[in-house]
Structures are given as C-alpha cells and as structure tokens.
Backbone as JSON, one array per atom type, in Angstrom:
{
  "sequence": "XXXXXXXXXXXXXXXXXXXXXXXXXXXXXXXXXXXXXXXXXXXXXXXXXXXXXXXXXXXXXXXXXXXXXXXXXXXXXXXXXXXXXXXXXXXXXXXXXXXXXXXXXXXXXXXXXXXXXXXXXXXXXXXXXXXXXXXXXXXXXXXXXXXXXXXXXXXXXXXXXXXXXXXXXXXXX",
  "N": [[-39.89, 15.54, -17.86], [-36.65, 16.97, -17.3], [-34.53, 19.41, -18.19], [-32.22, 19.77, -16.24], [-28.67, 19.2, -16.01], [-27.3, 15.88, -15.19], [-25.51, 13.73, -12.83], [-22.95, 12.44, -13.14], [-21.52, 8.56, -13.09], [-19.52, 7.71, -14.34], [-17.78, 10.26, -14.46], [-15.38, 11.82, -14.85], [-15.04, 14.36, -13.26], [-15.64, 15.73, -9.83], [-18.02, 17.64, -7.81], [-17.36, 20.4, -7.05], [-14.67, 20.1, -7.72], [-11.5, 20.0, -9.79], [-10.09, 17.39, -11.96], [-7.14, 16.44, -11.83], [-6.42, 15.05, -14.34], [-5.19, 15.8, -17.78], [-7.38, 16.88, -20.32], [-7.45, 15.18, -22.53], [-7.22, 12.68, -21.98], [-9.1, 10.15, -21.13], [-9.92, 7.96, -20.03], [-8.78, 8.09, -16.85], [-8.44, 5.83, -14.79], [-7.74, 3.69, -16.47], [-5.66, 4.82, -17.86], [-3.31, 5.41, -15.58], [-3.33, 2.88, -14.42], [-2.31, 1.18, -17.16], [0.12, 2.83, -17.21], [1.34, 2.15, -14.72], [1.79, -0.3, -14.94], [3.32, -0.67, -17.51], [6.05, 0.57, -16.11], [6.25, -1.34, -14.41], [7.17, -3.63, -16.16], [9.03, -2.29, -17.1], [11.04, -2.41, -15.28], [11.15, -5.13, -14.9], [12.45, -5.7, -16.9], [15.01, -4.17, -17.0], [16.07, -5.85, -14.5], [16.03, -8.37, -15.38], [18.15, -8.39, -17.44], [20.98, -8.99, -17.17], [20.79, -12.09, -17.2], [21.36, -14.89, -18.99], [19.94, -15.41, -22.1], [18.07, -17.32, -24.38], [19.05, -19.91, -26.23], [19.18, -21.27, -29.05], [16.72, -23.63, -29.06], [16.83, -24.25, -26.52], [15.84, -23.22, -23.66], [17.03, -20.22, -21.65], [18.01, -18.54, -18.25], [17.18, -15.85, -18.11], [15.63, -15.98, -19.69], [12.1, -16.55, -19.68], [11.29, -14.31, -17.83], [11.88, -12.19, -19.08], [10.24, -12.86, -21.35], [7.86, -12.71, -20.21], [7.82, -10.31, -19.31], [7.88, -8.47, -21.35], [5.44, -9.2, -22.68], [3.56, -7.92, -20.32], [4.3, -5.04, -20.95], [3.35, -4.89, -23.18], [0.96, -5.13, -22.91], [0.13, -3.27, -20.77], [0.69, -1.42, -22.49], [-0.98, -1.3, -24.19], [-3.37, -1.01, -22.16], [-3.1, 1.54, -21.71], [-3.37, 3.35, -24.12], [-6.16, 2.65, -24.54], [-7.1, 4.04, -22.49], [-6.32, 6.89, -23.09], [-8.34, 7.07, -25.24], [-11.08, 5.85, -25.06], [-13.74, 6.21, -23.18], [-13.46, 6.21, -19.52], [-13.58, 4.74, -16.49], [-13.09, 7.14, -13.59], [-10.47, 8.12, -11.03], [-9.98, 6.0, -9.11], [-10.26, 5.38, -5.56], [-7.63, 4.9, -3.79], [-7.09, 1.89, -2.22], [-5.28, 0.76, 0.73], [-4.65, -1.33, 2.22], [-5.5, -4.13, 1.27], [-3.41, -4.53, -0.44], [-1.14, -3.44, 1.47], [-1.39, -5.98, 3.28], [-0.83, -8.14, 1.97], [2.06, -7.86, 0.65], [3.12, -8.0, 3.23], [3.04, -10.6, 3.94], [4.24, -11.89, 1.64], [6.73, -10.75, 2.59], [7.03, -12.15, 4.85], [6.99, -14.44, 4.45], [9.51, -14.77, 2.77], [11.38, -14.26, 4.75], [11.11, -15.82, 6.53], [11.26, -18.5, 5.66], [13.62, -20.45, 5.66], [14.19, -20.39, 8.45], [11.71, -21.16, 9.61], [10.39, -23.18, 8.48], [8.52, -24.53, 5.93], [6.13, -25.32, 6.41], [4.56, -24.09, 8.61], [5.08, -21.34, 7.84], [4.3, -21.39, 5.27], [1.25, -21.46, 5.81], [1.0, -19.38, 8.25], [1.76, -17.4, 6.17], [-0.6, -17.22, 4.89], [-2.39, -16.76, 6.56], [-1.83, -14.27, 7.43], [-1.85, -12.27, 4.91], [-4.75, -13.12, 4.51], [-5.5, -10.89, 6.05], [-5.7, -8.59, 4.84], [-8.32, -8.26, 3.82], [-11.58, -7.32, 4.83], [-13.63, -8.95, 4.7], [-12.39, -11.14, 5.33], [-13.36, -14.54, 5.82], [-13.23, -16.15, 8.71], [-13.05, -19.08, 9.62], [-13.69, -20.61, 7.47], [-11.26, -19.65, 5.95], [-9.01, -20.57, 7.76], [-9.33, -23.3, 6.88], [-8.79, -23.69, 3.94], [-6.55, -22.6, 4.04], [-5.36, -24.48, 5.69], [-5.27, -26.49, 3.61], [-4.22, -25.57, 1.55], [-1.49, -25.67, 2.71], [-0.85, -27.92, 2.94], [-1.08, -29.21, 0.27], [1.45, -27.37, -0.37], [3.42, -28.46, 1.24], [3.61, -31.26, 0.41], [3.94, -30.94, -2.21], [6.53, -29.12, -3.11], [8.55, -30.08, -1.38], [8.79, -32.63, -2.32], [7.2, -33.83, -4.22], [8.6, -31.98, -6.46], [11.35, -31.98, -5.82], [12.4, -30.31, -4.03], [14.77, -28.88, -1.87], [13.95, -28.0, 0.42], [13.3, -27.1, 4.05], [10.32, -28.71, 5.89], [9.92, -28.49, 8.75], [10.15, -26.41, 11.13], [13.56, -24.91, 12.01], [15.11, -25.08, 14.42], [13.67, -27.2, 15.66], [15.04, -29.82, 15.18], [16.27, -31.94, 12.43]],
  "CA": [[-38.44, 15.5, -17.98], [-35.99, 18.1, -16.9], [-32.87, 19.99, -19.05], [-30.73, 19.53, -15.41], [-27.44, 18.32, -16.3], [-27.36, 14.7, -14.11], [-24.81, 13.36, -11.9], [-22.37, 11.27, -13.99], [-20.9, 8.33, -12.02], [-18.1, 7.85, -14.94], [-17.5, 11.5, -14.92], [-13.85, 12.29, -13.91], [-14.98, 15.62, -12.1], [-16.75, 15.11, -9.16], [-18.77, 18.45, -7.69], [-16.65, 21.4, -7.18], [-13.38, 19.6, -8.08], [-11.48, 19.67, -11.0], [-9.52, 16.85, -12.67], [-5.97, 16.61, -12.08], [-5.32, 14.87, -15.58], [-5.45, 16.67, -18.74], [-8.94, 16.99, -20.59], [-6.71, 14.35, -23.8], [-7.19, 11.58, -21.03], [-10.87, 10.35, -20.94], [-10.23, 7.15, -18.72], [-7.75, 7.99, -16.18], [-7.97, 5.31, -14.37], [-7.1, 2.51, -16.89], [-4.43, 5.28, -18.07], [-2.4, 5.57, -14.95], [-3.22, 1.7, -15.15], [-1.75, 0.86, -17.45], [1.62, 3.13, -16.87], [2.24, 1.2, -13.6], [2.2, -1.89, -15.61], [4.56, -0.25, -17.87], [7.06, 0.71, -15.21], [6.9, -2.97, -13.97], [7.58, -4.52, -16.66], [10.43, -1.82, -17.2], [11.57, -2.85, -14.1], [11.6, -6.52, -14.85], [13.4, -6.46, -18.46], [15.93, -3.79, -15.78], [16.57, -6.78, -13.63], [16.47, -9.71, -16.06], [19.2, -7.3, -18.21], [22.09, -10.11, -17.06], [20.49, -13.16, -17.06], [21.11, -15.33, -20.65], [18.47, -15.87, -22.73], [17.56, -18.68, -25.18], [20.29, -20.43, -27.2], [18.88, -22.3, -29.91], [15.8, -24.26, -28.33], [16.99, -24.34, -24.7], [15.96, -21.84, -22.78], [17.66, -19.76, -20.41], [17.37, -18.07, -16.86], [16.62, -15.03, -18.63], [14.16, -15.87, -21.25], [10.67, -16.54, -19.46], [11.49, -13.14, -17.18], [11.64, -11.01, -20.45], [8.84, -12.69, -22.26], [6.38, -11.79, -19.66], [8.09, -8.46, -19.29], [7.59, -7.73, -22.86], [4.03, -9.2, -23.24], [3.05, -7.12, -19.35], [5.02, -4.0, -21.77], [2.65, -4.49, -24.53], [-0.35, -5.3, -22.03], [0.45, -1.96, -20.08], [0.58, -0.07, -23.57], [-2.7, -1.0, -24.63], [-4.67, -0.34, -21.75], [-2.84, 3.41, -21.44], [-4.08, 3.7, -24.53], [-7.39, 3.06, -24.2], [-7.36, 4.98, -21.05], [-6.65, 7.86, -24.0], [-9.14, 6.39, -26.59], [-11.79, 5.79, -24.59], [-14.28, 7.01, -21.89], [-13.58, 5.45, -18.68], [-13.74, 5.15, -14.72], [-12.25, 8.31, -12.85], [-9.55, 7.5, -10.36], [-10.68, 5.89, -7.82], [-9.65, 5.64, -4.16], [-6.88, 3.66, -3.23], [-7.07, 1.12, -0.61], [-3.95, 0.79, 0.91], [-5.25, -2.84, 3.29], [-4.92, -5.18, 0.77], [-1.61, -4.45, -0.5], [-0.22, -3.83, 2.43], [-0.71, -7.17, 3.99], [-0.27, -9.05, 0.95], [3.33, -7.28, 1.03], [3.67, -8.47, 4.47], [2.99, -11.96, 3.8], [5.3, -12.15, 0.94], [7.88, -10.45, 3.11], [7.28, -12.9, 5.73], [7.55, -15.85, 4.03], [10.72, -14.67, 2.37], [12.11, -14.15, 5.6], [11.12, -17.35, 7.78], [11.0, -19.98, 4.98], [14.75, -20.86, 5.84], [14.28, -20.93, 10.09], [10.65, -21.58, 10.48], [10.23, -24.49, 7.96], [7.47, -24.45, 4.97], [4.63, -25.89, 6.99], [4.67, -22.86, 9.43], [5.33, -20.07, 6.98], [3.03, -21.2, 4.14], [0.01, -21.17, 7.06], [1.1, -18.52, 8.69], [1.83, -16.19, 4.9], [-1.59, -17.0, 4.34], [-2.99, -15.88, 7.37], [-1.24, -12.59, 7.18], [-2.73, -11.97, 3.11], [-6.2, -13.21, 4.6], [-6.18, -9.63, 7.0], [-5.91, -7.74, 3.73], [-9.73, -8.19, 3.64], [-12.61, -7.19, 6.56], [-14.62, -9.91, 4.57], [-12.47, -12.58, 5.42], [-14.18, -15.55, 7.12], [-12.0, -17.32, 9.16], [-13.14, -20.5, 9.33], [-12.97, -20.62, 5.63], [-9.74, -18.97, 5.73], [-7.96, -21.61, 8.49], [-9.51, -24.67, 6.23], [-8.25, -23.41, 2.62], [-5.03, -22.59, 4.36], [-4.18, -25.84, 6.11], [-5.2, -27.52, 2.56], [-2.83, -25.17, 0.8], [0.03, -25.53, 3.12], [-0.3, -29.48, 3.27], [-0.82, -29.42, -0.63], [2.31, -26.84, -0.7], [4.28, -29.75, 1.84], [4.04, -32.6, -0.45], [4.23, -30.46, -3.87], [7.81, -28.68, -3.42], [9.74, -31.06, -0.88], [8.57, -34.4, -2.84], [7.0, -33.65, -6.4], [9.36, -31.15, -7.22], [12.16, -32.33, -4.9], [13.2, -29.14, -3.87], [15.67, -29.27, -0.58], [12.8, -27.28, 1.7], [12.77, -28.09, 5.43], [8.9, -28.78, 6.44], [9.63, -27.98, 10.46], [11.59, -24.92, 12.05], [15.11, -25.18, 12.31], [15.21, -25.67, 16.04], [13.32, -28.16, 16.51], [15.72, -30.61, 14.48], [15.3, -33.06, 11.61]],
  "C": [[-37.87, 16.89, -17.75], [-35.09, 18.04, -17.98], [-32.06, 20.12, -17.62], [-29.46, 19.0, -15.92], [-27.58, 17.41, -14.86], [-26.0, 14.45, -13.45], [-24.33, 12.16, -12.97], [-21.73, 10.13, -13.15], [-19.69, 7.9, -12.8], [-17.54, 9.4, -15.28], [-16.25, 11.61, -14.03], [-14.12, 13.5, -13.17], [-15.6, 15.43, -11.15], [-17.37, 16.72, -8.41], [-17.9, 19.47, -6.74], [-15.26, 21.2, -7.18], [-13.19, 19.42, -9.19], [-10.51, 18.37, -10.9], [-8.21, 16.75, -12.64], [-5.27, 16.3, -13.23], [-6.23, 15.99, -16.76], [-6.73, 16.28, -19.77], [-8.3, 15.31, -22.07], [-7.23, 13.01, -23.02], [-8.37, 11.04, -20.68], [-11.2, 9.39, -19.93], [-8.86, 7.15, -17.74], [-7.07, 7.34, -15.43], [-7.38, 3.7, -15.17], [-5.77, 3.73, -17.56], [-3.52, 5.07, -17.39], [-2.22, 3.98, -14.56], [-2.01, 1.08, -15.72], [0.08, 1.52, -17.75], [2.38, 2.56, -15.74], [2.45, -0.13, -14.83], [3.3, -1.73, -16.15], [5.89, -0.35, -17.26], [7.43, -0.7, -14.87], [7.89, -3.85, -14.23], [9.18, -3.69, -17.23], [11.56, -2.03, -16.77], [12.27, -4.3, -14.45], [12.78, -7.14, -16.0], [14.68, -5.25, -17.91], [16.34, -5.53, -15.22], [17.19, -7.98, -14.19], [17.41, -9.73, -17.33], [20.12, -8.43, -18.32], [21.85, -11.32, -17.07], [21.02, -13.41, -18.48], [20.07, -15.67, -20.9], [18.54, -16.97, -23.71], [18.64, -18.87, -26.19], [19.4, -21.29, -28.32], [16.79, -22.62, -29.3], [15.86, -24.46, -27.02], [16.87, -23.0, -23.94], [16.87, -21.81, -21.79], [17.42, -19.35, -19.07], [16.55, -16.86, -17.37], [15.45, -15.31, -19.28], [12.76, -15.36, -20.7], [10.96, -15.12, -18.95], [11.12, -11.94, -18.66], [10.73, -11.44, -21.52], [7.8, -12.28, -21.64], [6.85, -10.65, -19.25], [7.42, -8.01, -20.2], [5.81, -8.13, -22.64], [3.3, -8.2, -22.05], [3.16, -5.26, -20.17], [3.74, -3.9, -22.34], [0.97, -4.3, -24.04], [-0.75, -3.78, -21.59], [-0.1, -0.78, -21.36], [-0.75, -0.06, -23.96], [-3.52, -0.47, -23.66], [-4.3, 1.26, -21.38], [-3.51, 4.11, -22.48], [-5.66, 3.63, -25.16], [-8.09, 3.73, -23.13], [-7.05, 6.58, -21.83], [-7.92, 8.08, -25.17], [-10.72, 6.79, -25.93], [-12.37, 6.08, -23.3], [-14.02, 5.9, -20.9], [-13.85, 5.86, -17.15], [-12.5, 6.72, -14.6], [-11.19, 7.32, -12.22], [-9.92, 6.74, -8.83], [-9.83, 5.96, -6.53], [-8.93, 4.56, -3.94], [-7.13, 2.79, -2.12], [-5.57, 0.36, -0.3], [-4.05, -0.86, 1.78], [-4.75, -3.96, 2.68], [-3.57, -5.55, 0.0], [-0.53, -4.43, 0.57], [0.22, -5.38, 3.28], [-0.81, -8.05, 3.0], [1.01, -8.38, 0.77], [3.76, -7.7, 2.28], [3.82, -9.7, 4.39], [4.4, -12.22, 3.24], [6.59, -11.95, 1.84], [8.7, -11.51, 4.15], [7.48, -14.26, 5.55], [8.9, -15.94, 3.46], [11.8, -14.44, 3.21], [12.45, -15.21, 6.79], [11.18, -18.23, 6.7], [11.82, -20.88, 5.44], [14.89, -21.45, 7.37], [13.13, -21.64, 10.62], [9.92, -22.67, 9.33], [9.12, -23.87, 6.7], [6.0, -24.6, 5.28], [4.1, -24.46, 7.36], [4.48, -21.2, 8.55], [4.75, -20.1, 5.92], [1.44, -20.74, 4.83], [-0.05, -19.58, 7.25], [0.85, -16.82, 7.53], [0.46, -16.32, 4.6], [-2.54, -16.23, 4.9], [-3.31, -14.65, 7.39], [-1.79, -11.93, 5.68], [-4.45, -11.71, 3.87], [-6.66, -11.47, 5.14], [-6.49, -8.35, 5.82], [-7.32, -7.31, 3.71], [-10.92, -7.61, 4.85], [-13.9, -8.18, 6.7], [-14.36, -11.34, 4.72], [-13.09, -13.39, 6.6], [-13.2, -16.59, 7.6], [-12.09, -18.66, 9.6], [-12.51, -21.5, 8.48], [-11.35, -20.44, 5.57], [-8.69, -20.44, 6.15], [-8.54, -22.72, 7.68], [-8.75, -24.8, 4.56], [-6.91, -23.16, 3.5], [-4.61, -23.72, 4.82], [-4.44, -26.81, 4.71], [-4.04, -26.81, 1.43], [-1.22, -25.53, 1.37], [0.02, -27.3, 3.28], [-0.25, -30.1, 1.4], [0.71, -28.49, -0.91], [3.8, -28.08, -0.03], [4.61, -30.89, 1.31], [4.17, -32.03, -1.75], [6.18, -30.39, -3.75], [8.57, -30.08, -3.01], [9.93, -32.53, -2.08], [8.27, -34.44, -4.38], [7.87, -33.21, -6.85], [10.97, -31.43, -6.55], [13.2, -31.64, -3.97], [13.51, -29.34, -2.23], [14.92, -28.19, 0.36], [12.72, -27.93, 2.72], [11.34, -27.88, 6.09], [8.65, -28.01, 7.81], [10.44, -26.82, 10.32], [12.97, -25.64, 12.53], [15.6, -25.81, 13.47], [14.81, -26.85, 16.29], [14.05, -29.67, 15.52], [14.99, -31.53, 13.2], [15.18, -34.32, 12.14]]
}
C-alpha cells in the first residue's frame, strides 16, 4: 500500500483547478440544483400571482399552479440544502442537446398546433425531442410516436372533447 493521496471522482477539484464555489458547499451540484428549482418555482407563484385560488372546496385557476410551486419551493430548498449538508457530485458538464431540442419541440408544437392540426404536430414534436439524444433508435422512435400521436388524437378531440383540429388548416374539414 502507498500514502499517495488518490484521485477522488466526487472531489469538486479536479487537477490543477480550483473550485469556483465556496469550501461551506460540499455538493455543488445538487446545490446549484436545487437553486434553479427554486427560481422556477419563484417564477411560477410570479406568474400564477393573478389567477384566484380556492374558494371554499372549489378550486380555482390559480390553486394547482401554486401548490406545485410551493411543494417544487420546498423540493428546491431541501436539495440546496443538502448540497450544503452533505458530500456530493462536483458540477458536472452541461449538455446543451437535450434541452435544446426538447425546447424546440415544445416551441414547435406551440406554434403549429392551431395551422398544422394535432396529428402532424404531436408526430412531428416528438420527432424533434427524439434528436435531443445520439442514442435514439428510430425505428423505435417512429413506432412510439405514431402510437402517441394516435393515442393523443382520440384522447383530447373525443375523451376530453377539447375543440382541436386533427388535420392542417388548409386542407379543410
């Protein structure tokens, strides 16, 4: 056996770099963690500010919005502070891939739902998510997507009865 000091792979320093957070901070990455969460949900009980909330037993528009604010709030707080408490992962490396085109999707379905129908734009939003990955298999991918977008075609329009048009605008009802 050797007295070397070893190669930690939860060690926040990594070999002639220091640490950008302060030595108080032992897992930095469920710290900064759980401060996005924070912000989120800061964000969300921000937004859902004007809505009403619960009268009696009937809920409101507001309500659900600010109960999972608050419980994401309280979620957020705990793991910041066990990202003080306790030893954890460093920070790791962002990957910017799968956010980005899961952000595109969303964007794109929120932007065609109205001209290019539900069929089209549930498919298609899924597609666009799937590139997020370099492991997706697209086989897989196009078979789970046409069973989502034909279970998403008879859920909203018909179960739920929501006034969604299936085709693209153009091509008439």
């Amino acid at each position: 056996m050797t007295d070397a000091p070893r190669a930690d792979a939860r060690s926040d320093h990594a070999p002639g770099r220091a640490s950008i957070f302060p030595s108080w901070i032992r897992g930095p990455q469920d710290f900064v963690g759980g401060l996005v969460l924070m912000a989120v949900a800061a964000f969300a009980l921000w937004a859902a500010s004007d809505l009403q909330g619960m009268h009696g037993f009937s809920f409101g528009p507001g309500t659900a919005p600010r109960m999972f604010a608050v419980i994401l709030l309280a979620l957020g707080a705990a793991l910041t502070v066990t990202g003080v408490m306790v030893d954890g992962e460093k920070m790791a490396a962002f990957a910017w891939r799968g956010p980005l085109f899961v952000s595109l999707a969303i964007a794109f379905f929120a932007l065609s739902i109205r001209p290019v129908g539900l069929i089209v734009t549930t498919f298609a939003s899924f597609l666009i998510a799937a590139l997020g990955t370099p492991e997706t298999r697209w086989l897989e991918t196009i078979i789970v997507g046409a069973l989502l977008t034909l279970a998403c075609s008879l859920l909203f329009p018909y179960a739920l009865g929501l006034p969604l048009d299936l085709y693209p605008s153009f091509l008439g009802k």
